[in-house]
DOBA-374491 format. One line per field, with one value per atom (N, C-alpha, C): atom name; x, y, z. Coordinates in nm, 3 decimals. Example, Ala and Ser with C-alpha at 12.3 -4.5 7.8 and 13.67 -1.06 7.14 Angstrom:
<sites>
atomo	N CA C N CA C
x	1.319 1.230 1.320 1.285 1.367 1.290
y	-0.569 -0.450 -0.330 -0.225 -0.106 0.003
z	0.780 0.780 0.780 0.708 0.714 0.787
</sites>
This chain:
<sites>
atomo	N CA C N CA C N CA C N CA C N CA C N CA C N CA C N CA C N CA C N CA C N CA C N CA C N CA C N CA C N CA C N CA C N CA C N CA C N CA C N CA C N CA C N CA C N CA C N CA C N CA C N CA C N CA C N CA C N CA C N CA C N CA C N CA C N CA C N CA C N CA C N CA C N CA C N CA C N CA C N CA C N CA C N CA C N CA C N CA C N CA C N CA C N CA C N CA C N CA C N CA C N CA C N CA C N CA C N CA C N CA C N CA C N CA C N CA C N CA C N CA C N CA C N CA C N CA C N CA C N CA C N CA C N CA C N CA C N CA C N CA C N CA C N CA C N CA C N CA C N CA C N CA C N CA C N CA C N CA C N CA C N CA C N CA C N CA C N CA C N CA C N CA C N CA C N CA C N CA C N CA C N CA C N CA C N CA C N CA C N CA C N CA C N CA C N CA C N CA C N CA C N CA C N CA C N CA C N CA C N CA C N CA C N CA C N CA C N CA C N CA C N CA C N CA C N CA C N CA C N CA C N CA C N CA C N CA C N CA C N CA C N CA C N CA C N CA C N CA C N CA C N CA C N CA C N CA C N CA C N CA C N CA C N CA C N CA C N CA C N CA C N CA C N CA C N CA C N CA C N CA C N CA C N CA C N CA C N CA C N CA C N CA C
x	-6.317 -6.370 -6.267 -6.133 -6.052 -5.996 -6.078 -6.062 -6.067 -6.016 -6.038 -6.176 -6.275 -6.343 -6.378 -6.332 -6.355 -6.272 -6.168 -6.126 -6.113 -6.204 -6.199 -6.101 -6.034 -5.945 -6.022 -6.074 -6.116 -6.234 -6.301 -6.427 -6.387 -6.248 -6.244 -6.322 -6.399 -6.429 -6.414 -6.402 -6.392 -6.472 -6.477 -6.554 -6.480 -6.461 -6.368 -6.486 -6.456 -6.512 -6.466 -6.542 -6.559 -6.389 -6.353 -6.220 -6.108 -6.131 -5.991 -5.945 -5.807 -5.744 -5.750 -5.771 -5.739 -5.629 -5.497 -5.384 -5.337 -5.454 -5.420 -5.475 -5.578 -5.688 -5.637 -5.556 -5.475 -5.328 -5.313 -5.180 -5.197 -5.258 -5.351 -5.398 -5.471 -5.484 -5.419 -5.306 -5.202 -5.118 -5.148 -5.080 -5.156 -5.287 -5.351 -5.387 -5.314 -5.328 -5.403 -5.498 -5.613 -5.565 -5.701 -5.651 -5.788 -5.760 -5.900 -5.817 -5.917 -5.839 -5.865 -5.776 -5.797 -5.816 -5.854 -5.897 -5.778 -5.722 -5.673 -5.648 -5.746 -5.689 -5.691 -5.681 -5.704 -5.779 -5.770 -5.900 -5.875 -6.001 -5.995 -5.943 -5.887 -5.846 -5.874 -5.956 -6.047 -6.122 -6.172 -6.287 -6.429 -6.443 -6.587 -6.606 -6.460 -6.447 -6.420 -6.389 -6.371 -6.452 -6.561 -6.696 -6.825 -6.848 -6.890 -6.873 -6.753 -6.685 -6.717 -6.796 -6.815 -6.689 -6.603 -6.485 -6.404 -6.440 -6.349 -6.416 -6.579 -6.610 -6.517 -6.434 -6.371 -6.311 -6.213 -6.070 -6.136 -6.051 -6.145 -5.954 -5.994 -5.868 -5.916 -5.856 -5.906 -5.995 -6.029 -6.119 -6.255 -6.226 -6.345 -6.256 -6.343 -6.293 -6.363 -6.288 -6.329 -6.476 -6.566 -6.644 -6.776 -6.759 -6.833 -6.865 -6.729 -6.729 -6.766 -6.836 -6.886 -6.993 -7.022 -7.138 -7.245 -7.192 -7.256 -7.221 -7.347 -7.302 -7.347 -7.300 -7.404 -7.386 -7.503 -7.486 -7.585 -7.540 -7.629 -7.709 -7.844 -7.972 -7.960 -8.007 -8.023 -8.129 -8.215 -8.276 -8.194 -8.111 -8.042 -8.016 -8.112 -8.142 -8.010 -7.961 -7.871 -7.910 -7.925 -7.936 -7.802 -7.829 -7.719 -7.784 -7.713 -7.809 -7.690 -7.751 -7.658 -7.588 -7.502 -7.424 -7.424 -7.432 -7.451 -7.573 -7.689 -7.772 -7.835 -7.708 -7.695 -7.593 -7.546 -7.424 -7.436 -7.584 -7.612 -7.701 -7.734 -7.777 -7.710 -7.771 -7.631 -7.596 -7.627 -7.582 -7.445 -7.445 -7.298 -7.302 -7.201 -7.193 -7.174 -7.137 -7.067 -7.172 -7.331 -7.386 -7.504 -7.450 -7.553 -7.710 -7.656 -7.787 -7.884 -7.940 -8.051 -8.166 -8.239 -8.385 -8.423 -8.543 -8.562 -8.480 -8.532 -8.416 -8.281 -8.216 -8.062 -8.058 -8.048 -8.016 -7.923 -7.764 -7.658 -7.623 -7.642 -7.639 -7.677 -7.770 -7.855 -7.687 -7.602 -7.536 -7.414 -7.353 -7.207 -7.257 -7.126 -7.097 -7.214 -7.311 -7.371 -7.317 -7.177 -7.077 -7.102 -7.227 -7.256 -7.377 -7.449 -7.612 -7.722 -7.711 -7.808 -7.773 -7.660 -7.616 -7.465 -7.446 -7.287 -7.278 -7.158 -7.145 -7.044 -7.056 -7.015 -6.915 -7.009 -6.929 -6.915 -6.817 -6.846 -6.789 -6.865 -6.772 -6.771 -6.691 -6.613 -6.585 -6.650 -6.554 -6.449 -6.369 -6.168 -6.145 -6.045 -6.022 -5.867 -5.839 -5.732 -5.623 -5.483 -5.360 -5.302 -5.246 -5.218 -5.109 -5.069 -4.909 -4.811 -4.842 -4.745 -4.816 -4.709 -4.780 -4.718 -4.746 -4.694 -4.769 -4.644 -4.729 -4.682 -4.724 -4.689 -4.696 -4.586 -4.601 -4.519 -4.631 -4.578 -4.585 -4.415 -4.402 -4.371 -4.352 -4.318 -4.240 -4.085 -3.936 -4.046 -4.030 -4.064 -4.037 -4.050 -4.056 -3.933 -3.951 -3.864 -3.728
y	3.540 3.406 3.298 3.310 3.262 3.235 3.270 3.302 3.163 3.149 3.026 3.147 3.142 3.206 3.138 3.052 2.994 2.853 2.839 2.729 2.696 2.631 2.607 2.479 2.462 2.316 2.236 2.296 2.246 2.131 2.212 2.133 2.051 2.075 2.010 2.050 2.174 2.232 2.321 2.383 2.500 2.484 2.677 2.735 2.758 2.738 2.800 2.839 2.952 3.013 2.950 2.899 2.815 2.849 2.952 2.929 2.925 2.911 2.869 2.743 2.753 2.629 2.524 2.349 2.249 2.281 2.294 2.270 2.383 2.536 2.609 2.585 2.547 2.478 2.348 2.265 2.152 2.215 2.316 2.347 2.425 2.516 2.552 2.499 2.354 2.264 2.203 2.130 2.105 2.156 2.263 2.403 2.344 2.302 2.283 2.176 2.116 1.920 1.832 1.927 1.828 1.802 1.755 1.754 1.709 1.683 1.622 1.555 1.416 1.346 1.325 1.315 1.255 1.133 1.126 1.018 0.949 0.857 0.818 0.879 0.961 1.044 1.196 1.250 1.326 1.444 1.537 1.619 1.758 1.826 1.929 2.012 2.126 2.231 2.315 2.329 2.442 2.356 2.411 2.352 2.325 2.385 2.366 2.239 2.265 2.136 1.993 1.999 1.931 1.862 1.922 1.900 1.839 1.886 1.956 1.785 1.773 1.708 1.548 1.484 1.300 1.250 1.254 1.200 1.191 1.210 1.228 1.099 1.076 0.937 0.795 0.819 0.701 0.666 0.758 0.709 0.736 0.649 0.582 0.614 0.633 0.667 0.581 0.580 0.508 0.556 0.685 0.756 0.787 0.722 0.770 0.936 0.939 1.056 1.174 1.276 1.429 1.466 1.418 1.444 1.414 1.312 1.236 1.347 1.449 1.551 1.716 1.692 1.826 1.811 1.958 1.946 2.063 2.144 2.229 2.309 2.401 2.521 2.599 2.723 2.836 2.857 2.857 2.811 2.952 2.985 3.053 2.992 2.989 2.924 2.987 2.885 2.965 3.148 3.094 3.210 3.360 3.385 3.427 3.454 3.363 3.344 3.283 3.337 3.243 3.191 3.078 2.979 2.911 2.825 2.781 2.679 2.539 2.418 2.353 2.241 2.227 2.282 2.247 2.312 2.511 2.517 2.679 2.766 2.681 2.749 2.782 2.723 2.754 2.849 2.903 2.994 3.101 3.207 3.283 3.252 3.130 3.095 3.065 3.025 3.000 2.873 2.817 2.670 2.704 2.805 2.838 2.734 2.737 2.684 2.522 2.499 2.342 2.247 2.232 2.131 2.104 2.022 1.964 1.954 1.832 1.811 1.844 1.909 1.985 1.990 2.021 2.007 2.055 1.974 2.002 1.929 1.942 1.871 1.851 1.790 1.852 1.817 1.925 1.932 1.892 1.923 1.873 1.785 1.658 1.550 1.606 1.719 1.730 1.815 1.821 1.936 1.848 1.770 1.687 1.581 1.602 1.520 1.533 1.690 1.756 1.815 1.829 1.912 2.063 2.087 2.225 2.237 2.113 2.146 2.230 2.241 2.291 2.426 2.471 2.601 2.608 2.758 2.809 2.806 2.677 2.720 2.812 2.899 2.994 2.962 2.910 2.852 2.699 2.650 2.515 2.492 2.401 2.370 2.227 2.215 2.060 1.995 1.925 1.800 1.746 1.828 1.763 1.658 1.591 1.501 1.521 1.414 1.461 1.399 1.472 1.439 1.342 1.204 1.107 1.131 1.061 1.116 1.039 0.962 0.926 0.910 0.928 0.948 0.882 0.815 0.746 0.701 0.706 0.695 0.541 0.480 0.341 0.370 0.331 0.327 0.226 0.126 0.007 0.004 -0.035 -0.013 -0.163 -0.234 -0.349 -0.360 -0.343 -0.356 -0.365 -0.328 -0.340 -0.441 -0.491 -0.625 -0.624 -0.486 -0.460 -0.426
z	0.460 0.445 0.473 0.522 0.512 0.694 0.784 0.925 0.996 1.162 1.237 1.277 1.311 1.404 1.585 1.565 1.730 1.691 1.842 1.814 2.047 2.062 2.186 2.260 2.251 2.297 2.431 2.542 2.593 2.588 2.530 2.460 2.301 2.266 2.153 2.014 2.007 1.871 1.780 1.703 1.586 1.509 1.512 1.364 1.273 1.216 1.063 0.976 0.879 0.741 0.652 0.560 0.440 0.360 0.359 0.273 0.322 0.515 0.532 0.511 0.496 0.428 0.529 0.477 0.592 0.634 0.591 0.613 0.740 0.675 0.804 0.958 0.894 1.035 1.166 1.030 1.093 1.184 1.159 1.200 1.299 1.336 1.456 1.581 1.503 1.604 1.653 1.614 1.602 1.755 1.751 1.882 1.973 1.987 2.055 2.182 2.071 2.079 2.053 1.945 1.875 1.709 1.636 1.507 1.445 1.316 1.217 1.169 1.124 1.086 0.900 0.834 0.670 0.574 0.551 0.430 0.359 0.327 0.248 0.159 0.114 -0.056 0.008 0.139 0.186 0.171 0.209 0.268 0.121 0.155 0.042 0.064 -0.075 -0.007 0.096 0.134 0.263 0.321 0.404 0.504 0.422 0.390 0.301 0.224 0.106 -0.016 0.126 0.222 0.317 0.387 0.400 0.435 0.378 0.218 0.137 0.001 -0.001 -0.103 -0.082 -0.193 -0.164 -0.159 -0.219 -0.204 -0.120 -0.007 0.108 0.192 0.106 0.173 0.180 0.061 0.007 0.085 0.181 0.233 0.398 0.474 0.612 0.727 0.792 0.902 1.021 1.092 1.242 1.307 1.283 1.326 1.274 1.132 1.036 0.998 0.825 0.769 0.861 0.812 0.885 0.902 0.757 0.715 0.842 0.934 1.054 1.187 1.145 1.300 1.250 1.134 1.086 1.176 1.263 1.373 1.284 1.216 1.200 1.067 0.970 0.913 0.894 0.822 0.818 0.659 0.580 0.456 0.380 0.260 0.214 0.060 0.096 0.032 -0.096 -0.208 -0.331 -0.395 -0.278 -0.252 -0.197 -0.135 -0.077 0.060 0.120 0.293 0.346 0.470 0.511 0.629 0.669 0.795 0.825 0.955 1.024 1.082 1.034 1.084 1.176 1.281 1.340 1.476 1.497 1.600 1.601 1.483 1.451 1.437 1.441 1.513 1.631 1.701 1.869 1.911 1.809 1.792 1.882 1.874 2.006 2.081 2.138 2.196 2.375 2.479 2.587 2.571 2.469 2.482 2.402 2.306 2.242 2.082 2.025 1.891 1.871 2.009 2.048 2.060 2.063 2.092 1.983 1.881 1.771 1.811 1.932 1.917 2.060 2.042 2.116 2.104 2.006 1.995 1.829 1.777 1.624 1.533 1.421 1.342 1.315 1.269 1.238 1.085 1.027 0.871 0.839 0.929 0.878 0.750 0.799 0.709 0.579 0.521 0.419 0.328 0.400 0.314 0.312 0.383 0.394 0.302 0.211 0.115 -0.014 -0.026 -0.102 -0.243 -0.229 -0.288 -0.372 -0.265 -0.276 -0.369 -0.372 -0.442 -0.386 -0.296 -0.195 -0.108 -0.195 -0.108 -0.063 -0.074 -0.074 0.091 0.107 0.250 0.297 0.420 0.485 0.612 0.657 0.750 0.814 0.912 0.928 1.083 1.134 1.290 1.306 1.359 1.383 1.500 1.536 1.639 1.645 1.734 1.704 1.812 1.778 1.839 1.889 2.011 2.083 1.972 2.003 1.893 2.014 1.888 1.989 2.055 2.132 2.202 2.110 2.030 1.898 1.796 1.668 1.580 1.457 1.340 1.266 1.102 1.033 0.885 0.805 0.769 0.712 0.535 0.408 0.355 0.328 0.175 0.135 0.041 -0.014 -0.192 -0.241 -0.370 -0.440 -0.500 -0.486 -0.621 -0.767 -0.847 -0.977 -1.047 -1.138 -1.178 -1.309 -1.354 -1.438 -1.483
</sites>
């Protein structure tokens, strides 16, 4: 549960399994020359809490939080059915795992930023974005008064 299962650079997307870590996912991509981007209070431990988690609404990047390029997941229902909404139920299809939107609904939205009411997710795929050719962090502190 802890796997990249598809990480395409060309097309800019990945599957990851719900418990691999952001940090491993980011570092991967990273190799690649893409990335996801984080929140202000940054991202969850794994892909899932990443996805999955309201709080990641809070904090806003230039890009918008991560939470915007979830395309897809494969989730298992309280019932014990598992489906794949999204980009992932094109998974064997020839259109492949990469294209949301195609035809029928898209559930997506119903599960991001859910924090797991509606079902244990499994898996997740993402829209990466290119890593800039520079890169930079701003932090601003105030002498203390005391």
């Amino acid at each position: 549960m802890e796997r990249i299962v598809a990480l395409d650079a060309e097309n800019m997307k990945v599957v990851a399994e719900a418990g691999c870590s952001f940090f491993k996912l980011s570092q991967e991509l990273f190799k690649k020359g893409l990335m996801l981007p984080i929140g202000g209070y940054g991202c969850g431990p794994n892909v899932a809490a990443s996805a999955i988690d309201p709080s990641n609404g809070f904090g806003k990047t230039r890009y918008g939080p991560n939470i915007d390029l979830v395309e897809g997941f494969e989730v298992v229902l309280p019932s014990g059915e598992i489906i794949e909404v999204g980009s992932l139920a094109y998974a064997n299809s020839d259109f492949g795992p990469y294209y949301r939107y195609i035809t029928g609904p898209d559930l997506v939205g119903l599960f991001t930023r859910s924090n797991g009411a509606f079902g244990i997710v499994t898996k997740v795929a993402f829209y990466c974005l290119r890593k800039p050719q520079h890169w930079s962090f701003l932090a601003y502190y105030w002498p203390s008064t005391k």
